[in-house]
C-alpha positions in Angstrom: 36.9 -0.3 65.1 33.2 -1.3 64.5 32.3 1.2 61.7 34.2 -0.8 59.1 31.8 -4.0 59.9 28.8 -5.0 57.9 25.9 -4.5 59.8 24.5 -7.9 58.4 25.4 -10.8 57.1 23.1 -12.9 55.0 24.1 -16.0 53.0 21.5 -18.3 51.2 19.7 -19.3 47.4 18.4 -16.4 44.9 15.7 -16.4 42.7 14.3 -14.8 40.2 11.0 -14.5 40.6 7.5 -14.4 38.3 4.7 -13.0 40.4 1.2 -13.4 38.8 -1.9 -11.9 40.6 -5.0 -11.0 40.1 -5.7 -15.0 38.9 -9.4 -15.2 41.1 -8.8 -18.9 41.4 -5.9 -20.9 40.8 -5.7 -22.8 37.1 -6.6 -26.6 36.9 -5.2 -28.8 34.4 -5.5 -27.9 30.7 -7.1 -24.5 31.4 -5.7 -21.1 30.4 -6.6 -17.9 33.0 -5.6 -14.6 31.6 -4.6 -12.6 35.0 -4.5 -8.7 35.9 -1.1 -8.4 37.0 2.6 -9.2 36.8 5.9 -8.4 38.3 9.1 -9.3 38.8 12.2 -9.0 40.6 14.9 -11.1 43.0 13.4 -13.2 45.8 14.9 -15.6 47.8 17.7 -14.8 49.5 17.4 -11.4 48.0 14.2 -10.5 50.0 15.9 -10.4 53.0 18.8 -8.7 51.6 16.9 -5.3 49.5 15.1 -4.9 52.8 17.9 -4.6 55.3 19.5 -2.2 53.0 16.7 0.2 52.2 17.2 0.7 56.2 20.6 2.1 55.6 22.2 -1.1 57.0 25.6 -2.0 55.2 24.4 -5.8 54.3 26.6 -8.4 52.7 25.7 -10.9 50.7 27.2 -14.7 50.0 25.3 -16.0 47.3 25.7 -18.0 43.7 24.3 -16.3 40.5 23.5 -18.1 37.3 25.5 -17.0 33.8 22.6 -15.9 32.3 20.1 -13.2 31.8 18.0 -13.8 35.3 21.6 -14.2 37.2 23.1 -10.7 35.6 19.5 -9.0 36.0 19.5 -10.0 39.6 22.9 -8.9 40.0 22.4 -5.6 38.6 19.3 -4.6 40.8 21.3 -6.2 44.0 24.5 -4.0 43.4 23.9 -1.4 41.6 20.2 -0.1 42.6 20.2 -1.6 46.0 23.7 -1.1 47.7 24.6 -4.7 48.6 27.9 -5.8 49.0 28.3 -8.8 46.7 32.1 -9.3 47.5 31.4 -12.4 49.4 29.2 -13.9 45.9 30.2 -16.2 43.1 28.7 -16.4 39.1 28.7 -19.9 38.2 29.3 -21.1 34.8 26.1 -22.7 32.9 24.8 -22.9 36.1 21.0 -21.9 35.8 19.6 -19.0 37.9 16.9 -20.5 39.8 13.3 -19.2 38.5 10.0 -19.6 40.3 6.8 -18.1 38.7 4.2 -17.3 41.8 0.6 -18.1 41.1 -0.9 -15.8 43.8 -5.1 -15.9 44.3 -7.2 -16.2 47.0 -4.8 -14.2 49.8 -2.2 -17.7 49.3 0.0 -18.6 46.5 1.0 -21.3 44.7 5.1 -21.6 43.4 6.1 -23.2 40.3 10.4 -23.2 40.2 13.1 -24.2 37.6 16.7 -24.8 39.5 19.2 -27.5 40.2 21.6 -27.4 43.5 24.0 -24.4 43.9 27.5 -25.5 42.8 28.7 -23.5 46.1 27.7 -24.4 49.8 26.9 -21.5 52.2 29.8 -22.7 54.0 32.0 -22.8 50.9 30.6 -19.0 50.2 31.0 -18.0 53.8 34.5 -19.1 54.3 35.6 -17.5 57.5 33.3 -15.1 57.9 33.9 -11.6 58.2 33.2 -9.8 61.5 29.5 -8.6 61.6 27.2 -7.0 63.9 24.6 -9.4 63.0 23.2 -12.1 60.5 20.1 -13.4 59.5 20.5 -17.3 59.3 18.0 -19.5 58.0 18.2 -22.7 60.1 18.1 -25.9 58.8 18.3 -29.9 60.3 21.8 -29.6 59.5 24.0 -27.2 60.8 26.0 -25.1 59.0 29.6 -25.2 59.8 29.5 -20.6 59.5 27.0 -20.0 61.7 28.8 -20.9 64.6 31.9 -19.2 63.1 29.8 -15.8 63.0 28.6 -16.4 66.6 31.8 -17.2 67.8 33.0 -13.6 66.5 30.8 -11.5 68.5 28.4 -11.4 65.3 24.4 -11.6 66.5 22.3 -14.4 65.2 18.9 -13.5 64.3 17.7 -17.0 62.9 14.2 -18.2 61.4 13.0 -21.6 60.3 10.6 -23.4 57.6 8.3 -25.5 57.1 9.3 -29.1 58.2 7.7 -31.3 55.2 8.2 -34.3 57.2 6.2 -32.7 59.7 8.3 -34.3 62.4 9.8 -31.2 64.0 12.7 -32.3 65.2 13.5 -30.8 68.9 17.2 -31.7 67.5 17.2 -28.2 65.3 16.8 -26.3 68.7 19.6 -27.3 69.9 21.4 -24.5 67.2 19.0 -21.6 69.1 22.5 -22.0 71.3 24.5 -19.7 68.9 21.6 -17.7 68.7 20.6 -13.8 70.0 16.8 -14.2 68.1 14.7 -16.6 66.7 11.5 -15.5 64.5 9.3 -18.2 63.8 5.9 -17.8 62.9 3.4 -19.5 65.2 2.6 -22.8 63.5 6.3 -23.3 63.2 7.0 -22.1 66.8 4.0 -24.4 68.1 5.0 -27.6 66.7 9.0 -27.1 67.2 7.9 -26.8 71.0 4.7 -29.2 71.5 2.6 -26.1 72.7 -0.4 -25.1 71.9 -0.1 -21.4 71.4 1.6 -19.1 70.5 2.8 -17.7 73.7 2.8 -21.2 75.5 5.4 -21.7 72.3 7.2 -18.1 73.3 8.0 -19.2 77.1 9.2 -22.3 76.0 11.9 -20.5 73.2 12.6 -18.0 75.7 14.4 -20.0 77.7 16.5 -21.1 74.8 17.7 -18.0 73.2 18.0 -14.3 74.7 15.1 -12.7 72.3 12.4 -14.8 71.3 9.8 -13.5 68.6 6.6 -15.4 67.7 4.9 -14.0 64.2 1.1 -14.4 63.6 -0.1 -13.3 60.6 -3.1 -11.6 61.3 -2.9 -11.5 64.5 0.6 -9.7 64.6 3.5 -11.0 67.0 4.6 -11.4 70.1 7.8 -10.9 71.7 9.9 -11.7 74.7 13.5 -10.1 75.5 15.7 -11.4 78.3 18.6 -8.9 77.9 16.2 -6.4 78.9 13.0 -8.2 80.7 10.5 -7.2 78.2 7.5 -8.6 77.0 5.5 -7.1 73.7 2.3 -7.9 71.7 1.5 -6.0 69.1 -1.5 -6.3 66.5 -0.8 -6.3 62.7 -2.2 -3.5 60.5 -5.3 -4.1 58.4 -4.4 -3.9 54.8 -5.3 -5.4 51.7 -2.9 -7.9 50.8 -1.9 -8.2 46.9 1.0 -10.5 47.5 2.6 -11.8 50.6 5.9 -12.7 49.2 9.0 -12.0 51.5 6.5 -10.9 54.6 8.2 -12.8 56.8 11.8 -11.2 55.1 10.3 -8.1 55.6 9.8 -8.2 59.3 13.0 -9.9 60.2 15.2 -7.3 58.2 12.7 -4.3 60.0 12.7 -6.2 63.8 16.9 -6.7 63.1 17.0 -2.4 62.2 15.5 -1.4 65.3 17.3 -3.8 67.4 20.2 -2.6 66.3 19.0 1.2 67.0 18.3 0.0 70.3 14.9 0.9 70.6 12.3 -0.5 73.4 10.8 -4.3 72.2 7.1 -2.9 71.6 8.9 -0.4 69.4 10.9 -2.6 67.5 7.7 -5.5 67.1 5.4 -2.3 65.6 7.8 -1.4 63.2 8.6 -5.1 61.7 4.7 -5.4 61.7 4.3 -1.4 59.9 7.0 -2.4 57.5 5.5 -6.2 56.9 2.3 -4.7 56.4 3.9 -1.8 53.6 5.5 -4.8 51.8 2.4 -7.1 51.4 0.8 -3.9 49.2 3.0 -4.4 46.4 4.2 -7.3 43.8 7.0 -9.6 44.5 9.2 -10.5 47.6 12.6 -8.3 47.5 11.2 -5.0 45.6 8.6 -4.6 47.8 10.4 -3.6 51.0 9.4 0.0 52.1 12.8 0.9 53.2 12.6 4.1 55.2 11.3 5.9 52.4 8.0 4.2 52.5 7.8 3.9 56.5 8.2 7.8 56.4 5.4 8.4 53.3 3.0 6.2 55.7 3.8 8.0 58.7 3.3 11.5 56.4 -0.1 10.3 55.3 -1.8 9.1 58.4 -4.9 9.8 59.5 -6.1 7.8 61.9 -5.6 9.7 65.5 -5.4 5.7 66.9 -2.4 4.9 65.0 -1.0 8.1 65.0 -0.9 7.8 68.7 0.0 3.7 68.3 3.2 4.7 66.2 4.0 8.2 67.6 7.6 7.3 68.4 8.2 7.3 64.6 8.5 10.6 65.0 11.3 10.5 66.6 13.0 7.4 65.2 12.6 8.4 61.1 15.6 9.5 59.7 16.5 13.5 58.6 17.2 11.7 55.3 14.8 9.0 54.5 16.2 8.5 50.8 15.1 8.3 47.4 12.1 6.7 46.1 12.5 3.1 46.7 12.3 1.0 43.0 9.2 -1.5 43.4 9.0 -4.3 40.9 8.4 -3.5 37.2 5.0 -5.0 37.2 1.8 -4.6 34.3 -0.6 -2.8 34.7 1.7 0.3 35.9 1.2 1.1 39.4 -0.3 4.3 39.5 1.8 6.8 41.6 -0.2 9.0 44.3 
């Protein structure tokens, strides 16, 4: 009876995105900088969604598109070159698509976006929502009315939060870890939600509100406690050269949700979102950049080094027989030169 379900369910705002890098420093007023590099490509919302389905997980998608050239463009990539179910979407009349240009220098970025309010609510999207195995929920001060729809059918919450401009962080928006299987925040978010002072006085304090409790950090990697099993993981990230962090964070929740749901050990499952985070940062834009198995499988192909060999030896075991095509990465100028 489950093979019929989505594997996950993902509601929230698209974007088209304008990535600029190469820019050395970021522009001040009345000054022109010519820059190396462009791409572009969905974000938003659709970062979370390309990724889950270049891992071979049937993902559905509730969002609103704009009628007009960035809407249809994003459609087309979404359904037609990525997989993803769109039955759940809406087009909205002379609604615009939103449209943020990224300003990337200095290993940050700056965002500059064009958009008004969705005419839809994710609730209004969501409806009742089908039977999944999970979702990835964004969570927000207020609640959405879906997410404990979801929950309440069996489907697995694997949530993340954002940056609180108020900077208050409201205990209040823990209270919805209660519908929860995961939460992913990153360590300054998981620090000040929980008045800790690290990241893993931040992790016991989240593990004793939701079964699996993942704390990201950057450079440092992530760490990881799962009750369900009684496991505790840290992991170190990958050293790469970053060209644009977009859709990281997407990145590693879409790759920690794949191996969960492959049922692999918690070490396993925080080395892969890390590998796959890592892959993603090498390229432009948030959505196109996902590795998808394709990419995790070229990296494992090429690798050298006997210490991650050895790090990431249950890869061999975990890839796929069919890895898939070559994944599309965003059109961006110059080319990218193929190896």
């Amino acid at each position: 009876m489950d093979d019929d379900r989505p594997d996950v369910l993902l509601t929230g705002l698209l974007f088209y995105d304008l990535v600029l890098t190469g820019l050395g420093k970021p522009p001040t007023p009345g000054e022109e900088i010519w820059t190396a590099g462009m791409g572009c490509g969905p974000g938003g919302i659709a970062n979370l969604a390309v990724a889950t389905a270049r891992f071979g997980l049937r993902t559905s998608l509730a969002t609103v598109f704009g009628d007009d050239f960035y809407g249809e463009y994003c459609r087309d990539v979404l359904c037609d070159q990525e997989d993803i179910d769109l039955s759940l979407s809406r087009t909205a009349d002379g609604w615009p698509t939103p449209v943020t240009v990224s300003l990337a220098a200095d290993h940050d970025r700056a965002l500059v976006t064009h958009g008004q309010e969705p005419p839809y609510s994710q609730d209004a999207l969501m409806g009742d929502p089908p039977e999944a195995r999970t979702a990835l929920v964004h969570i927000e001060a207020e609640p959405r009315e879906w997410i404990a729809k979801a929950a309440a059918n069996g489907t697995h919450v694997y949530a993340d939060v954002g940056w609180d401009p108020t900077q208050e962080w409201s205990r209040d928006l823990l209270d919805q870890l209660a519908l929860c299987h995961a939460f992913l925040p990153n360590e300054t978010e998981a620090m000040a939600y929980t008045r800790t002072d690290s990241a893993v006085a931040a992790l016991g304090t989240l593990a004793e509100l939701v079964p699996v409790a993942v704390v990201t950090r950057g450079g440092d990697g992530a760490v990881a406690v799962d009750q369900t099993t009684g496991e505790y993981a840290e992991v170190p990230a990958l050293d790469v050269d970053v060209l644009d962090a977009t859709g990281a964070g997407d990145v590693f929740g879409a790759s920690f949700v794949t191996a969960s749901l492959g049922g692999w050990p918690l070490a396993e499952r925080l080395r892969f979102a890390v590998l796959a985070a890592g892959l993603s940062v090498q390229h432009h834009g948030g959505a196109l950049a996902a590795p998808g198995w394709y990419g995790v499988d070229r990296w494992w192909r090429s690798l050298t080094d006997p210490g991650l060999k050895k790090t990431y030896g249950f890869l061999a075991d975990r890839l796929p027989a069919d890895v898939g095509p070559p994944v599309h990465h965003a059109p961006v100028t110059p080319p990218a030169r193929h190896h």
